[in-house]
LUMMARVO-226798 format. One line per 10 residues: number of its first residue (from 1); their letters; for each residue x, y, z of C-alpha. Coordinates in steps of 0.02 Angstrom, whole numbers, padded with zeros to 5 digits. Example, Ala and Ser with C-alpha at 12.3 -4.5 7.8 and 13.67 -1.06 7.14 Angstrom:
REM residues 2
1 = AS = 00615/-00225/00390 ~ 00684/-00053/00357 $
This chain:
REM residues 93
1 = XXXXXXXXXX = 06961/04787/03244 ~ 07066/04666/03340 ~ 07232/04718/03420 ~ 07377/04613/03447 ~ 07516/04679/03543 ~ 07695/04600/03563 ~ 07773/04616/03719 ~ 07930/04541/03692 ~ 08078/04661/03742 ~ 08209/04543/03687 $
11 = XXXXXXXXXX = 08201/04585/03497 ~ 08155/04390/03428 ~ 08098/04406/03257 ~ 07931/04304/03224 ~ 07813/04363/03342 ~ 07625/04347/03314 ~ 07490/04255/03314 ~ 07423/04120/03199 ~ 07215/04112/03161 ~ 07157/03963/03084 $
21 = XXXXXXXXXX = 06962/03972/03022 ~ 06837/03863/03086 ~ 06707/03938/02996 ~ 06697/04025/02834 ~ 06620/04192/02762 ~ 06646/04259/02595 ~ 06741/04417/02580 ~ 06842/04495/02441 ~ 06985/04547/02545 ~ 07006/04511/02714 $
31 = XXXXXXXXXX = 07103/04370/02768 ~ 06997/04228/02853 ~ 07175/04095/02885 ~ 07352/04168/02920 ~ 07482/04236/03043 ~ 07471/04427/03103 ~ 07587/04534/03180 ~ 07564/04648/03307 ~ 07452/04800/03233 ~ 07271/04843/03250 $
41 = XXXXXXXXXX = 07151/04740/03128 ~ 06977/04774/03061 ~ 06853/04624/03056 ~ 06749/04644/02885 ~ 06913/04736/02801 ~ 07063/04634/02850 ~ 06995/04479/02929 ~ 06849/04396/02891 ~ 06700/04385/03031 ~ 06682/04190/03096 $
51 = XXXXXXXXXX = 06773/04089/03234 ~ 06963/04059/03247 ~ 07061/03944/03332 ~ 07205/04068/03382 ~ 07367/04001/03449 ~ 07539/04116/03494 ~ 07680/04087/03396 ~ 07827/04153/03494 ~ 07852/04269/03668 ~ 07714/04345/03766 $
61 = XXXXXXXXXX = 07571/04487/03708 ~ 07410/04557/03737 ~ 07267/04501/03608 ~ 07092/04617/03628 ~ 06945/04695/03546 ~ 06898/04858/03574 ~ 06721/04807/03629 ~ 06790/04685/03768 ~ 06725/04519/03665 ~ 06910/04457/03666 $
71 = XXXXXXXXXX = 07045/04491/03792 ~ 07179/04383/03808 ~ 07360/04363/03880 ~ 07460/04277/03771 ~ 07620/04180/03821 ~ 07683/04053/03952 ~ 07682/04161/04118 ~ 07565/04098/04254 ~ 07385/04138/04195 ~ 07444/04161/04004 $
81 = XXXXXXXXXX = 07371/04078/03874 ~ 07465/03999/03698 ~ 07274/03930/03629 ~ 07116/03979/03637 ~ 06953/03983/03489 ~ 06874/04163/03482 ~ 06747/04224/03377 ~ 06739/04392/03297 ~ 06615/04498/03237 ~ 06600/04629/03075 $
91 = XXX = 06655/04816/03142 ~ 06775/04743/03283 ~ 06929/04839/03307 $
């Protein structure tokens, strides 16, 4: 599962985070291009395993796996990143 939290306290509509495949997998349901929102996301159910180029659309946020593959700060602040590539892995929360 991959979890994407919005930290933006000032209420702007739009938040998330865009993932754009750079590889492909076949799956029936989960989503392997598109924008999320902040939530907690399944890799094998709602987004297909492979490797994403990942950029932040709008504010700052927290983007992480469960297992510690991914953990990013997302934004503009001073160590903050807006782009990175990530891969993901079936049964990552």
């Amino acid at each position: 599962m991959l979890e994407m939290q919005d930290a933006n306290l000032s209420g702007t509509s739009g938040q998330g985070l865009h993932l754009e495949a750079l590889s492909s997998r076949s799956s029936t349901t989960a989503i392997s291009s598109g924008t999320l929102g902040a939530g907690v996301y399944e890799v094998g159910v709602d987004i297909q395993p492979g490797t994403y180029a990942i950029t932040d659309l709008l504010g700052d946020g927290y983007l992480s796996t469960k297992d510690g593959n991914v953990n990013l700060d997302l934004g503009t602040d001073y160590g903050d990143t807006s782009t990175a590539t990530i891969t993901l892995k079936t049964g990552e929360i």
